[in-house]
N, C-alpha and C positions, 0 to 999 in steps of 0.2 A: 226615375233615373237620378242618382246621386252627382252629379256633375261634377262638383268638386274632388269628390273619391275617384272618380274616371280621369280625371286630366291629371292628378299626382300620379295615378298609373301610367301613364301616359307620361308624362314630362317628370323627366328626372334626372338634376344633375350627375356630372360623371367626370374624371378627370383622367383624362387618358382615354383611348381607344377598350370600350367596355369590353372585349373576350377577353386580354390578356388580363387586364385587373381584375375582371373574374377568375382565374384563375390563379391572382395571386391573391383573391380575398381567399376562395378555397383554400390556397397552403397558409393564410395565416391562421384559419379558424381550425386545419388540419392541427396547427404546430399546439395552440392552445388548448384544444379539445385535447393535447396529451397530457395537460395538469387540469382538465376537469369544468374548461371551458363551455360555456353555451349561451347563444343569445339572449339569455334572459339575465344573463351573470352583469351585473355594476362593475365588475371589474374584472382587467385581466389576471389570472393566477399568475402568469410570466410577462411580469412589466416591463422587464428588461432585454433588449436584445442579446446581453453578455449570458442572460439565464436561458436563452431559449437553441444552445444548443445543439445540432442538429446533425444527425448523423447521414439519412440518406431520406432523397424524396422521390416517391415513385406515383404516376398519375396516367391514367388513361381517358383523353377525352375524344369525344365526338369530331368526322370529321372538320365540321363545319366551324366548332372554335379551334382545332389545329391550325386549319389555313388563314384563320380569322389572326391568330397568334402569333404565328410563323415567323413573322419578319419587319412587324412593327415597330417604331423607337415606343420609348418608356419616359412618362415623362420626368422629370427632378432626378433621373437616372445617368447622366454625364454621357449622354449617346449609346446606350447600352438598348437591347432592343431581344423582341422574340418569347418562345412561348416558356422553354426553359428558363431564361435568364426573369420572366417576370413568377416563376414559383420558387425561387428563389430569394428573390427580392421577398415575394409574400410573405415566405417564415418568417419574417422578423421584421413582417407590419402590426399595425393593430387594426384586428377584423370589425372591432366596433365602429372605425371609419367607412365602413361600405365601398362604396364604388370609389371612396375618395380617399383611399389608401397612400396613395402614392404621396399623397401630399407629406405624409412623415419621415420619406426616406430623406438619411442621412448618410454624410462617409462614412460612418462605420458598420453601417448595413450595406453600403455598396460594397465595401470591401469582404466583407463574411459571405456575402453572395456570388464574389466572386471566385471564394476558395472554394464554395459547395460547387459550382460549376467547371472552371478547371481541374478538379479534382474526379470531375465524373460522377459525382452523386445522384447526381439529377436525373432520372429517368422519363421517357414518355412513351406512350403507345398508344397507336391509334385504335379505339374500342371499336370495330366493326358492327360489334353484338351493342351497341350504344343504344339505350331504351328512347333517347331523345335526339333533336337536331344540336339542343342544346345542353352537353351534360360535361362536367369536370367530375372524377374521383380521383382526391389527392391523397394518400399516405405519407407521413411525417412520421421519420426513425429517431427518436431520440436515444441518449445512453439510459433515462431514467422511464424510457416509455414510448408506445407509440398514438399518434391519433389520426385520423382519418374525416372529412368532411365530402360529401359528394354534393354539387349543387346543377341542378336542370331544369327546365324548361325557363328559367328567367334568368338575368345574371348573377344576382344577389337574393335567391333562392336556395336556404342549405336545408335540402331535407333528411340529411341524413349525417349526427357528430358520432363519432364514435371513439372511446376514451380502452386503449390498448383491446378492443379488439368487441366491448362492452358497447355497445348503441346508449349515447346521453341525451340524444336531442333526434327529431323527427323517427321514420324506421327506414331500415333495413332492407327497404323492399326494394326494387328495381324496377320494377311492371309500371303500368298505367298510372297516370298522376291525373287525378280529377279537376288537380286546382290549376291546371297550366294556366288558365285562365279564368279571372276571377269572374263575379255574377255583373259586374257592372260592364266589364268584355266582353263577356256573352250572350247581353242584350245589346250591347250596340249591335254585334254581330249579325243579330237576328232584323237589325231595322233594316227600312229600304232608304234608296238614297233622300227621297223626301225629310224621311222623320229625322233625319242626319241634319240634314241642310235645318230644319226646324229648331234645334237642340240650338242654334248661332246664334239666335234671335234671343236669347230669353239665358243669358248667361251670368250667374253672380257673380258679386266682385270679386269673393274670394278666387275662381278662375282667372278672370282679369288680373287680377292681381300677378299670379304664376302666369301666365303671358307677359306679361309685362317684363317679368325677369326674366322667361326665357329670350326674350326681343334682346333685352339688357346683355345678356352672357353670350351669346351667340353672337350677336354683331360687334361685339369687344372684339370676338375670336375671329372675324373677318378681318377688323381692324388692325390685328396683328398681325396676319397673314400679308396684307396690302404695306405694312411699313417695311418689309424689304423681303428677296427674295427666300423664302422658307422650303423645304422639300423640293418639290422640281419646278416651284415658282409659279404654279398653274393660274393663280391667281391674280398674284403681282407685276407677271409680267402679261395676262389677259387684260388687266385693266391699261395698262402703261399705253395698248395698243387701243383700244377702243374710241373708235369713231366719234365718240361723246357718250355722256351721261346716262343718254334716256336709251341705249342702247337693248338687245338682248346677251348680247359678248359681253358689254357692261355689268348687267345684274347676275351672268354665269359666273363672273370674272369674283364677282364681291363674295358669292358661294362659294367658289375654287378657294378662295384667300382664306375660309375658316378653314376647309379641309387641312389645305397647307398645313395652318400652325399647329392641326390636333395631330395631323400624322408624321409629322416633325419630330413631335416630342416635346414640344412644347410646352411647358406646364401653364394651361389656360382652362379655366372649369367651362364647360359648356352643357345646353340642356340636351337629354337625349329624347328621341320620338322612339317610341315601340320599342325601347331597349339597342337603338342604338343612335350615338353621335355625329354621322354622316349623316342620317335620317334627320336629326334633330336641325342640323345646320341648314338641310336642303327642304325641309319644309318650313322654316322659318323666314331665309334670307331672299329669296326671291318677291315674299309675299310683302314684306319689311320695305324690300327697296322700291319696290313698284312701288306701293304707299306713298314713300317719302318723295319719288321723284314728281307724283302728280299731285302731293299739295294734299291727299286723302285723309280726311279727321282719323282721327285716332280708331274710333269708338269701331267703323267701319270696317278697320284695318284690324283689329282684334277679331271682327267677329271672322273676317276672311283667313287670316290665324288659325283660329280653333279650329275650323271645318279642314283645314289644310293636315292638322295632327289629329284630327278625328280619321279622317279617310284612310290617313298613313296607318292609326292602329287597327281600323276595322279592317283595310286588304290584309295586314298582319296579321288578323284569326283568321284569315283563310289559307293564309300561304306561310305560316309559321315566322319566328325573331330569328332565325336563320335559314337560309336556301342557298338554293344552288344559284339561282339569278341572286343578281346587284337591287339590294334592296333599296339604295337609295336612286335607281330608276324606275322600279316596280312597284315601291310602296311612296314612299317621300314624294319623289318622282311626280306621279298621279296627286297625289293630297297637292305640294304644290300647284299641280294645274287648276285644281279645282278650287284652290282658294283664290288663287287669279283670276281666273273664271267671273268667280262671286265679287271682287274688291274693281272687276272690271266691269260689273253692270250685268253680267251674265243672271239667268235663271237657271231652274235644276233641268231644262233639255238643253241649253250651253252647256252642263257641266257634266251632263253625260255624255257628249258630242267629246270633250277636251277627255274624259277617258278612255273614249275607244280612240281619239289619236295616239295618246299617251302608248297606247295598248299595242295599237299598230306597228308604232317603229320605235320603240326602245325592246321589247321582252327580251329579243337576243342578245342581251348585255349580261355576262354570267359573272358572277362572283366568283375571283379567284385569287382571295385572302386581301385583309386589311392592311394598308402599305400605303406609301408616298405616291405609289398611282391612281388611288383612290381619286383624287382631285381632280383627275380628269373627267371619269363618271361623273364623280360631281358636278362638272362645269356643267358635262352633256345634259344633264339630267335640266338643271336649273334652266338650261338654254332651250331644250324641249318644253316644258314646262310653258315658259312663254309664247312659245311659237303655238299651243297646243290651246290655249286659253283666245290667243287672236286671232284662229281660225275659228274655234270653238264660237266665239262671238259674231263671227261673220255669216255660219251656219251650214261650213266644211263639216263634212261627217265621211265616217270612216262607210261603206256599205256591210253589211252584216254576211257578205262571200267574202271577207279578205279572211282567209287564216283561220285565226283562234278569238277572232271579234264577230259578237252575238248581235242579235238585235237589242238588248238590254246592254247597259252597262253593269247589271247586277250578274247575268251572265258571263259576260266578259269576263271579270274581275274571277267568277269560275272559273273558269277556261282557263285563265291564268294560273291561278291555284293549283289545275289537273296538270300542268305543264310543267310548273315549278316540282311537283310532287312525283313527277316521273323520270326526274333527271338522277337517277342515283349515281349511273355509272356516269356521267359529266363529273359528280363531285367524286367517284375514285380515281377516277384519271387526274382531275388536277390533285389528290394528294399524293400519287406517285410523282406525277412530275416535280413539285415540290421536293417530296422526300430524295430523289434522284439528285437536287443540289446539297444535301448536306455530305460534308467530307466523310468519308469511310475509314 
């Protein structure tokens, strides 16, 4: 196992709430791919936003980055927010900054985005027939041409450029995609939670290293969130009430405060776990603060880290980078518990004990799109998390008649999987409801 190659797939900066910047890396790579763009290109053909434009943009994605998109702020965007106004924003980014696009917006791309958008150019439609949980296909109208990028199963995945109507980059296909996940996901996938827990022990520095920065970027973005009230203040004003320090409300409160700033709009880079940034925040911050409030050496706190974003991307190959449940109660969520678990003196029957609790009483938390209430799952999750780890330690266990909890954790986390993978009609009904607020 390549460890180093697993944790950069795994941890990956991102600025902004990653659906909608996915989808505005798709419209920038769509707008370039119409003068001949492709990721292997040194430079953009259209360096200029004055060159790049744009006559109409039409995109059909999945439901799961519609809702994801819907209603989010944008960050370095002056409170402009949602899934239209960030593929607009995109034509007239540069696709070679990845996930970290937004960092280039300027007023005079706010403003050109704002004429494509009032003026009605902008198109979306929900792809029913969507090959993926996770898929954008944008089209970019130019007067001189059109281009087109579809990216799925990751968020910064283009498998498909197409330069007026020509495929320049990946194919054409739509079907089955082998590579959703690469060979170093699909053996973790295949491990049991032992070889998992094993993989902590024996970590290079290069890993530590990216730990170390994700520690770094994500507890900045707490810290932002706690200097004053951001989105619905989940954080800021959770901590302001908290009984003391070594609390559980405490360490929710310090998780709520990153949510805050990212769903704010806040232009704050954070790392993300399994391709998302609430995930990234809620597997990190809980593990981080425990650490720090009991005096715990570093070294210790890293390795309960890893394990924490290992568990979150390994439930992620079984229940997919988008569902109908709240990923960061059902992936991050759990990874949390279990790195607590571990940094709390636990062994691997505590840590599976902390995921059939995990398992027990969060599943019912559904996902319904990334938004400033996001922070509240957050908090819940972070606050389970602990609660889940100090019974876990004590040697509360869930019985294998509750529900959709196995006598395995490895089961379990199936169970979960089949339950998450059956919910279609949950996620058609919340895009009707959705779609039911937008004015007619």
């Amino acid at each position: 196992m390549n460890l180093e190659s697993l944790f950069h797939q795994i941890l990956k900066p991102a600025l902004g709430c990653t659906e909608p910047v996915a989808v505005a890396l798709a419209a920038a790579a769509a707008t370039q791919a119409s003068a001949g763009w492709t990721p292997a290109s040194q430079a953009m053909p259209l360096p200029s936003w004055r060159e790049t434009e744009v006559c109409a943009i039409r995109m059909r994605v999945s439901r799961n980055i519609f809702k994801n998109a819907f209603a989010i702020l944008i960050p370095n965007a002056g409170g402009r927010k949602g899934i239209v106004m960030s593929a607009a924003l995109g034509a007239y980014c540069d696709p070679r900054q990845g996930m970290g696009l937004f960092q280039g917006l300027t007023p005079e791309i706010l403003r050109a985005a704002d004429a494509l958008v009032h003026s009605g150019r902008v198109q979306i439609e929900v792809a029913e027939d969507a090959p993926s949980d996770l898929y954008i296909d944008v089209e970019v109208q130019r007067e001189s041409g059109s281009g087109a990028c579809t990216i799925r199963d990751q968020h910064a995945n283009m498998t498909c450029l197409k330069q007026s109507g020509m495929v320049i980059h990946g194919s054409g296909a739509t079907g089955s995609n082998a590579a959703k996940y690469s060979p170093e996901i699909l053996a973790l996938k295949a491990m049991s939670l032992s070889e998992i827990l094993a993989l902590v022990e024996h970590l290079p520095e290069t890993v530590l290293s990216l730990l170390r920065e994700t520690v770094e970027k994500n507890v900045s973005a707490s810290q932002v969130g706690l200097s004053r009230p951001m989105g619905i203040g989940a954080g800021y004003f959770g901590a302001s009430g908290a009984a003391s320090a070594c609390t559980s409300q405490y360490v929710s409160s310090l998780t709520a405060a990153g949510s805050d700033a990212r769903m704010a709009g806040y232009a704050v880079e954070i790392m993300t776990s399994a391709g998302s940034g609430n995930q990234g925040i809620v597997a990190t911050i809980p593990v981080v603060a425990y650490a720090r409030m009991q005096r715990i050496d570093e070294k210790r706190m890293l390795k309960a880290l890893a394990l924490s974003h290992l568990m979150t991307m390994y439930i992620t190959s079984y229940i997919g980078y988008l569902s109908a449940l709240c990923g960061v109660a059902i992936k991050a969520g759990i990874g949390a518990a279990c790195g607590l678990t571990y940094i709390m003196g636990g062994g691997l029957e505590d840590i599976e004990r902390a995921i059939k609790i995990m398992v027990a009483s969060l599943t019912g938390m559904i996902c319904d799109g990334a938004k400033i209430g996001c922070a509240l799952k957050v908090s819940i999750a972070a606050d389970m998390a602990m609660r889940a780890a100090s019974l876990a330690i004590r040697k509360a266990e869930v019985p294998d008649d509750n529900g959709i909890v196995a006598i395995t954790a490895k089961q379990t986390i199936h169970n979960l999987a089949d339950l998450s993978h059956s919910m279609e009609e949950v996620d058609q009904k919340l895009i009707e409801i959705m779609l039911a607020k937008i004015p007619q």
